[in-house]
C-alpha positions as CSV (number, residue, x, y, z in Angstrom):
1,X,136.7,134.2,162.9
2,X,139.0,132.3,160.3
3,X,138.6,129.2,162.2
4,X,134.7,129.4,161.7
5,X,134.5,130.5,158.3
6,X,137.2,127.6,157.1
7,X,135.2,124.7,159.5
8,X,132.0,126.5,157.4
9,X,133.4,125.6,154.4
10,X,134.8,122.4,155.2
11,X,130.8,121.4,155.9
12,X,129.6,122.6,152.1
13,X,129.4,120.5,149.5
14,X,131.7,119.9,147.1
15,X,130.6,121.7,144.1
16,X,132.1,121.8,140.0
17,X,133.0,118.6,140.3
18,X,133.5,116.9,136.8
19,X,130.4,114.7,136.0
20,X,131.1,111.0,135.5
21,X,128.8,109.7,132.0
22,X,129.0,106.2,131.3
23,X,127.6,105.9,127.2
24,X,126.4,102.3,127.7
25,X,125.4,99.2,125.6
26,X,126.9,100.7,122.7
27,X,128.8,99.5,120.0
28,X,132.1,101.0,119.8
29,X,134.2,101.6,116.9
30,X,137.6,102.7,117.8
31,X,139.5,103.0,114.7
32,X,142.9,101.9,116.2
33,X,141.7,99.1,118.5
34,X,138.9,97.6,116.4
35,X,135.3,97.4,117.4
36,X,133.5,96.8,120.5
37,X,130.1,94.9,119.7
38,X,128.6,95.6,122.9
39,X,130.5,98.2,126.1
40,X,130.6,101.3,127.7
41,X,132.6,104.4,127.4
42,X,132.9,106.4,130.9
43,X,133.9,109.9,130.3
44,X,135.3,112.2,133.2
45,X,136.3,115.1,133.2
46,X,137.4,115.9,129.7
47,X,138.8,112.2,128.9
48,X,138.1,108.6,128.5
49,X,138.5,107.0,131.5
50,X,138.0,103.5,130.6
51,X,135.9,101.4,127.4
52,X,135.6,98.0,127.2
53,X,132.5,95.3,127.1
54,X,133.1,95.2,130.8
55,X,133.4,98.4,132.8
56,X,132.4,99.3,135.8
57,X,129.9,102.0,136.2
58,X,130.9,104.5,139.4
59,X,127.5,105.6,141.7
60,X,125.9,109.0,140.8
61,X,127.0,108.9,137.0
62,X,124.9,110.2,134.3
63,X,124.1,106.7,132.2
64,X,122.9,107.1,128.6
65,X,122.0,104.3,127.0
66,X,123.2,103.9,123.8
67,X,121.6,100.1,123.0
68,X,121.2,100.0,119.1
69,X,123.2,103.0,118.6
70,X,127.1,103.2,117.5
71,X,129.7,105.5,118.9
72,X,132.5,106.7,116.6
73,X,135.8,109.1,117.2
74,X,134.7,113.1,116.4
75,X,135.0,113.4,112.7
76,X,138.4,116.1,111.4
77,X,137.4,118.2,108.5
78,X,141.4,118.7,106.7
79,X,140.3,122.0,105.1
80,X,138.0,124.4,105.7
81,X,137.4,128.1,106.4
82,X,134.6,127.9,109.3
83,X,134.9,130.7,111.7
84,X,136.8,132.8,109.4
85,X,133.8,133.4,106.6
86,X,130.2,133.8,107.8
87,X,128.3,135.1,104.4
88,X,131.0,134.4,101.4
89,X,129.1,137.1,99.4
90,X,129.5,139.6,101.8
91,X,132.4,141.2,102.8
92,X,131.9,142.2,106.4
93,X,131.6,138.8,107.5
94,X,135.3,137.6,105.7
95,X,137.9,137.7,107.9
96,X,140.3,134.8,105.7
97,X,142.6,137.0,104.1
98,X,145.0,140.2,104.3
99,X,146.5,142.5,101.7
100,X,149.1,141.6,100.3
101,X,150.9,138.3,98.9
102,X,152.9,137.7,101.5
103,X,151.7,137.5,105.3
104,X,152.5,133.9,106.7
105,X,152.7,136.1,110.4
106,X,148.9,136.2,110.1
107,X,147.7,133.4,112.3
108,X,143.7,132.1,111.5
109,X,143.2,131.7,115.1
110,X,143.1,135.3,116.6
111,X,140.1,135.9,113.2
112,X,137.9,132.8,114.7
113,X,134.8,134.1,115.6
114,X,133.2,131.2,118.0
115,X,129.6,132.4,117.2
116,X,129.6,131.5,113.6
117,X,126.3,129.8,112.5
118,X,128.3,127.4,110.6
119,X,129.6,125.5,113.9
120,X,126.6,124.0,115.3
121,X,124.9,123.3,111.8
122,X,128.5,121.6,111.1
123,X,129.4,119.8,114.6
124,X,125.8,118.4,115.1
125,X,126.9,116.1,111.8
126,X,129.8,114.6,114.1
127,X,132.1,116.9,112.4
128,X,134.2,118.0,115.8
129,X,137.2,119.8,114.9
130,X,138.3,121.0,111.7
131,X,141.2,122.7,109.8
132,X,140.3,126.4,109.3
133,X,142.8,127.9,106.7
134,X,143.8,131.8,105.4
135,X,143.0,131.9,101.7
136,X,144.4,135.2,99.2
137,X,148.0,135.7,98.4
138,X,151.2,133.2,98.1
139,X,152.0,132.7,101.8
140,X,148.5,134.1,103.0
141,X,149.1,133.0,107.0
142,X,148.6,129.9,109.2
143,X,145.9,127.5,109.4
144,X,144.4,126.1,112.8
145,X,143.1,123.3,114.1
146,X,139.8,124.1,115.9
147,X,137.2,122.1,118.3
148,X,134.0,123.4,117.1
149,X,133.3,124.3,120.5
150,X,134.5,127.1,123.0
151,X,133.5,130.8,123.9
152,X,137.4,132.2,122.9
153,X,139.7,131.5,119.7
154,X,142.1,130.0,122.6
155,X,139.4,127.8,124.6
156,X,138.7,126.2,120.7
157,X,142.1,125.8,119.9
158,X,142.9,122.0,119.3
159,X,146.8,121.8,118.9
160,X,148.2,122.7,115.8
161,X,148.9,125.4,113.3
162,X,150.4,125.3,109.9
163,X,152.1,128.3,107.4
164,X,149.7,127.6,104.1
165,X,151.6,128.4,101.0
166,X,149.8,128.4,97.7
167,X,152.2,126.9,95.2
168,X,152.3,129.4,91.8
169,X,150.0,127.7,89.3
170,X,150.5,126.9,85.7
171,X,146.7,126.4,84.9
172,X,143.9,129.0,84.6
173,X,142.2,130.7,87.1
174,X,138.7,130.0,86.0
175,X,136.4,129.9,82.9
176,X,136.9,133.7,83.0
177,X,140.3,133.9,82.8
178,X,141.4,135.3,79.0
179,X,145.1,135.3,79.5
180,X,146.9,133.6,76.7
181,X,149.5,130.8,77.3
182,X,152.2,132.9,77.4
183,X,150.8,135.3,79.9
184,X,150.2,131.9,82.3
185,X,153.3,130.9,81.5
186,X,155.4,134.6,82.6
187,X,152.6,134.9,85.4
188,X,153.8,131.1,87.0
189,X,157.3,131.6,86.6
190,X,157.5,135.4,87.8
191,X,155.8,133.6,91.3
192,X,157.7,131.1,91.3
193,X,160.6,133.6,91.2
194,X,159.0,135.6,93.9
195,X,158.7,132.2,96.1
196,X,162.4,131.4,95.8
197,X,163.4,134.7,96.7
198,X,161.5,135.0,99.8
199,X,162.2,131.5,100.7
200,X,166.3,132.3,100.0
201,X,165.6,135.5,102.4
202,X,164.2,133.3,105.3
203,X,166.8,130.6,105.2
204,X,169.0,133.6,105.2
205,X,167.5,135.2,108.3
206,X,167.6,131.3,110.2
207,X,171.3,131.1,109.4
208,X,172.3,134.6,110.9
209,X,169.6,133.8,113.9
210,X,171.5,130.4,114.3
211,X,175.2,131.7,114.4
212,X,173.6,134.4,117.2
213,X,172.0,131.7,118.8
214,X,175.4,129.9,119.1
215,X,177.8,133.5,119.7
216,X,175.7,136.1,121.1
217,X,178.8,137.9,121.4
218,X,179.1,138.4,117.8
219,X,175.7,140.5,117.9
220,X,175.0,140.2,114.5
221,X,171.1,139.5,115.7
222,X,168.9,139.3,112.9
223,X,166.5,142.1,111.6
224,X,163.4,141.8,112.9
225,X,160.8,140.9,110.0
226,X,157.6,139.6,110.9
227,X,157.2,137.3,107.8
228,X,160.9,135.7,108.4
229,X,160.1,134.9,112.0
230,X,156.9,133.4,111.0
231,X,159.0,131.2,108.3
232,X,161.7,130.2,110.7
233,X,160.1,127.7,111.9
234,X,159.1,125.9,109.1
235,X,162.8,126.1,107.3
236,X,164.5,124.6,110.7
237,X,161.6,122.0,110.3
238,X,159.6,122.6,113.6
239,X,156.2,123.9,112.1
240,X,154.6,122.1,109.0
241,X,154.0,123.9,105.8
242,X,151.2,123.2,104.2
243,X,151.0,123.3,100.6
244,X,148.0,124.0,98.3
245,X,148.5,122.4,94.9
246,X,145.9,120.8,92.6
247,X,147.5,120.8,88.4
248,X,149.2,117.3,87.9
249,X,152.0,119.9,86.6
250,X,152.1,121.6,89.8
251,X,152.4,118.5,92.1
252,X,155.3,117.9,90.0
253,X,156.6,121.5,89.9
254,X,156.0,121.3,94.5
255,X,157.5,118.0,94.8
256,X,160.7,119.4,93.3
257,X,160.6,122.4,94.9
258,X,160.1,120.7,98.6
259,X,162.9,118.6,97.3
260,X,165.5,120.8,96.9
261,X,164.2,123.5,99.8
262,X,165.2,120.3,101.5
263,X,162.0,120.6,103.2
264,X,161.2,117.9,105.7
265,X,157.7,118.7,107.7
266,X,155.2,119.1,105.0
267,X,151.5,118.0,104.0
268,X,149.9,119.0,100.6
269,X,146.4,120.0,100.3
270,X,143.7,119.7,97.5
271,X,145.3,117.4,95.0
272,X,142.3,117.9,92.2
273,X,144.9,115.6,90.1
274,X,146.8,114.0,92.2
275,X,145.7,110.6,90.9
276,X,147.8,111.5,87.8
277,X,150.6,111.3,89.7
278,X,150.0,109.5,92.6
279,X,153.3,107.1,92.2
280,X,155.3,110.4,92.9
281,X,153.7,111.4,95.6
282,X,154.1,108.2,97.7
283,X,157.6,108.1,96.4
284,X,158.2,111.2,98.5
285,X,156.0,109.9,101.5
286,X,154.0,113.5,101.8
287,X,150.7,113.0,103.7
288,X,148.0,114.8,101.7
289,X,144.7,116.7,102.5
290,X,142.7,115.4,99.7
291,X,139.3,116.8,98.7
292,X,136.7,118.2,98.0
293,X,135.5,114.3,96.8
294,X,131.8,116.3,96.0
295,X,133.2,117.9,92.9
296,X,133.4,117.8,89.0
297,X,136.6,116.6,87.0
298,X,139.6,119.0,86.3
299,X,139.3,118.3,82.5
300,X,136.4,118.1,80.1
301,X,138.4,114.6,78.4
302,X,138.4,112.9,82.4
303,X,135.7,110.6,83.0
304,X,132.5,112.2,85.5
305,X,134.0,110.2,88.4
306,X,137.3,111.1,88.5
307,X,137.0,113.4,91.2
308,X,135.1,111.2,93.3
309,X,137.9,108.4,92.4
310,X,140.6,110.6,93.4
311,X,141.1,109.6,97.0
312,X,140.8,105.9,96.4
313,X,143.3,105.9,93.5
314,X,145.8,108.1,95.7
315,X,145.5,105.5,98.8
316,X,145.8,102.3,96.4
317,X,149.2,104.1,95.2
318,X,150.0,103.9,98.6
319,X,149.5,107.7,99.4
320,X,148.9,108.8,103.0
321,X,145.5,110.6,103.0
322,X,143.1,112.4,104.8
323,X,139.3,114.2,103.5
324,X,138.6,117.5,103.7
325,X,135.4,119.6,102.8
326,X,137.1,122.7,101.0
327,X,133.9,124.1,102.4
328,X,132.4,125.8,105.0
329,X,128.7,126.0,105.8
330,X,128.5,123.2,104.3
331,X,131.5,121.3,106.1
332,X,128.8,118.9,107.5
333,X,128.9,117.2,103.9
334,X,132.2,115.8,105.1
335,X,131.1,112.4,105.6
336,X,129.2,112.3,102.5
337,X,132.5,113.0,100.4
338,X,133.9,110.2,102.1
339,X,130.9,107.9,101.7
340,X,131.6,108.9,97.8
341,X,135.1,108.4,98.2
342,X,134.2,104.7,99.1
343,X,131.3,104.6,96.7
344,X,133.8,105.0,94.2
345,X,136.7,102.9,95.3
346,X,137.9,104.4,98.5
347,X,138.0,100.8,101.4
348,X,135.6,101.6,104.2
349,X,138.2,101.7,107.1
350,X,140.6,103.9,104.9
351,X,137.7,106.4,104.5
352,X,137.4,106.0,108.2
353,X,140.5,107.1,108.9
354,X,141.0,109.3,106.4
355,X,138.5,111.6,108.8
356,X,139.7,110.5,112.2
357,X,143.0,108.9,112.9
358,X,145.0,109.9,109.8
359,X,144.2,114.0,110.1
360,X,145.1,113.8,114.0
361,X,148.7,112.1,113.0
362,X,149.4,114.7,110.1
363,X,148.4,117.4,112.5
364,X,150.6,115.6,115.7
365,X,147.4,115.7,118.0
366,X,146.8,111.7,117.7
367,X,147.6,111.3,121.3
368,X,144.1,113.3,122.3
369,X,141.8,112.9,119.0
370,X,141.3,110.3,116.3
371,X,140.3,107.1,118.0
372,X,138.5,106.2,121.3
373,X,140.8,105.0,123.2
374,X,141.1,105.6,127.1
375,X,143.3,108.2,128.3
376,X,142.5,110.7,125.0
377,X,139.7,113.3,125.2
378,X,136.0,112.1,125.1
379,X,135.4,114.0,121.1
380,X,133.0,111.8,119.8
381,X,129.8,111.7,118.7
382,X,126.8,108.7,119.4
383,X,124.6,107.4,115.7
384,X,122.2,105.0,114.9
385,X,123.8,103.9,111.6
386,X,126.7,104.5,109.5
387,X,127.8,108.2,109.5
388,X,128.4,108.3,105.8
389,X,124.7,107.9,105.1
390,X,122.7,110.9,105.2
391,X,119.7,108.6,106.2
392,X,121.7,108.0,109.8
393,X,121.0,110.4,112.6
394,X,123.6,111.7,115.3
395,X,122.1,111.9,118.4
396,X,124.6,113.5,120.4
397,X,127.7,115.3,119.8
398,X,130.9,115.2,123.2
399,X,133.4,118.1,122.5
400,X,136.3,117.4,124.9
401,X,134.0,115.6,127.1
402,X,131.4,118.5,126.8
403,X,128.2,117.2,125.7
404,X,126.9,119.6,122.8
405,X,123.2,121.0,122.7
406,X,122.4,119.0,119.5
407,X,120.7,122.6,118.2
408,X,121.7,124.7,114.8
409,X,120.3,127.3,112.5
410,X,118.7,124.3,110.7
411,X,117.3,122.7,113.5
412,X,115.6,126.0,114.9
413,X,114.2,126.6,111.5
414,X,112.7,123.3,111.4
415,X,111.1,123.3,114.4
416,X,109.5,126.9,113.9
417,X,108.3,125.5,110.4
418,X,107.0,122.0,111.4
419,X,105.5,123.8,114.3
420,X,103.8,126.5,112.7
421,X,100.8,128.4,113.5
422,X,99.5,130.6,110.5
423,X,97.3,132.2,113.0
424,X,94.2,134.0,112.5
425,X,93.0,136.2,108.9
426,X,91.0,139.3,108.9
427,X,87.6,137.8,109.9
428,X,89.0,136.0,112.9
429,X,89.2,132.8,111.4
430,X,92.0,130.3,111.7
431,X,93.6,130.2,107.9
């Protein structure tokens, strides 16, 4: 009976086999390789299999032809909180922060919720993965790179997580805030204080983990402390820190402090001002998640543009860069603060980069995302113009060689509404 049932099977057709999709007469801009005026990408499986203005398409594949239309690497949003925050005004639907000030254990992966309405609406833009970060407290928990696609936290997972730390600030919260000077002043330097003795209590707790790693036998094994096993990492230098720091004063204040924590695997984020003091930045060589560009200027003496000069003035210093959104449903403007970005100064393939190759190297997934190129996974999306102008359309969206239903809240709403039938009034009549 096992004989029959295995020759059975040997006689069905092969089924789940990966489909082979060849994106053909397209024009192909790799980032890292330069452009292809005229080729085809095959995709299999989850990967590029080959690109080039000659390659050979295999029988049975699903061709779409892409003549007229461009194909770019999936766009990486450096700072966002999609999946975390559904309705920002409502609290039910927050899941980016815990109590307390201190919690870098807390990792922004296992709070991902898949179903958010913000990933279509934000992926159908070519935005493909994005940095999701924890937000409230010091050390509030770790970011995570996501693909905005997947039906689990782990299926979307794209590589990388980093402890956030937001550096104590020496500036004002907000318009509203009424403390004087001197209560900013006690307020920044009691954190401070606060940082440098949890930071003293975690090299502390890698030091007695190191001698037991070396002589169990002593069996002097270190306390368990969720936080300090969450920091361990990031003082031997194996997971990045990433530091949130905007005040020209602060950069200063975090470039010190890195300095002499002798920190070696970290990225700042925001950087409002860090075109006031770009020079020390690329002195130190810290890459930097720089954004939003779509904002207003720190100070009422700055020129209106300063903020959308930011990024270009940071690069020409010769500061490593990527863009982020600082948003989340409305991460999809990503390309538009890059196309300000180079509006206002920012070169074209810097801008490029500074949302595909240059995110994928801070975040040590370059050798899958960034740039087409064959052997990485097929994240890339297909357009008939330039991505940075909201005139250009995205016609369709591959997620780790998954081609996405090019469908969000927005477009559902606009078919419904361009479709509508008012129906019929009280007399019967159409109205």
């Amino acid at each position: 009976m096992a004989l029959l049932l295995s020759a059975f099977l040997l006689l069905l057709p092969l089924v789940d086999q990966p489909d082979v999709i060849a994106l053909t007469n397209a024009r192909i801009v790799t980032v890292t390789q330069g452009t292809v005026e005229r080729g085809t990408i095959l995709i299999e499986d989850d990967r590029i299999v080959a690109l080039g203005p000659d390659v050979a398409i295999p029988e049975g594949a699903n061709v779409i032809d892409c003549d007229g239309l461009t194909v770019y690497p999936g766009m990486i949003d450096s700072g966002t909180q999609i999946g975390l925050v559904e309705v920002s005004s409502l609290a039910e639907t927050r899941d980016a922060s815990e109590l307390g000030d201190f919690s870098p254990q807390m990792k922004a992966l296992t709070a991902v919720n898949p179903n958010g309405t913000a990933i279509p609406v934000t992926r159908v833009n070519g935005i493909t993965t994005v940095l999701t970060e924890p937000s409230g407290g010091m050390l509030p928990g770790q970011a995570a790179l996501i693909n905005l696609h997947g039906y689990t936290p782990a299926q979307m997972y794209a590589g990388f997580e980093g402890v956030a730390l937001q550096f104590p600030s020496t500036g004002r919260r907000g318009r509203f805030d009424r403390r004087t000077e001197k209560e900013i002043r006690e307020a920044s330097e009691k954190a401070l204080q606060e940082l440098n003795d949890t930071w003293d209590s975690a090299e502390l707790h890698h030091r007695i983990d190191s001698t037991y790693q070396v002589r169990p036998e002593s069996g002097r094994r270190p306390e368990y402390v969720p936080s300090m096993e969450a920091l361990r990492p990031v003082v031997r230098g194996e997971q990045t820190l990433i530091i949130r720091v905007n005040a020209a004063q602060d950069i200063l204040a975090a470039l010190k402090w890195v300095e002499e924590r002798s920190l070696k695997n970290v990225i700042f984020t925001g950087l409002s001002e860090g075109w006031r003091v770009a020079d020390k930045i690329a002195e130190a060589g810290i890459p930097c998640l720089v954004g939003p560009v779509l904002s207003v200027p720190t100070r009422e003496s700055d020129r209106f543009d300063k903020a959308y000069r930011n990024a270009s003035l940071m690069q020409a210093a010769g500061v490593k860069i990527a863009l982020r959104s600082g948003e989340t449903a409305n991460a999809r403007n990503l390309p538009y603060n890059a196309g300000f970005a180079v509006a206002y100064g920012l070169p074209y393939d810097e801008a490029l980069q500074a949302v595909t190759i240059n995110p994928a190297t801070f975040f040590g997934v370059s050798d899958r995302l960034g740039s087409l190129e064959v052997g990485k996974e097929a994240t890339l999306f297909v357009a008939d113009g330039d991505p940075f102008e909201t005139s250009t359309k995205i016609l369709y969206v591959f997620i780790a060689g998954y081609e996405i239903p090019m469908e969000s809240r927005h477009t559902r709403l606009y078919d419904e509404f361009i479709n509508r039938n008012p129906g019929l009034d009280k007399h019967g009549a159409n109205q």
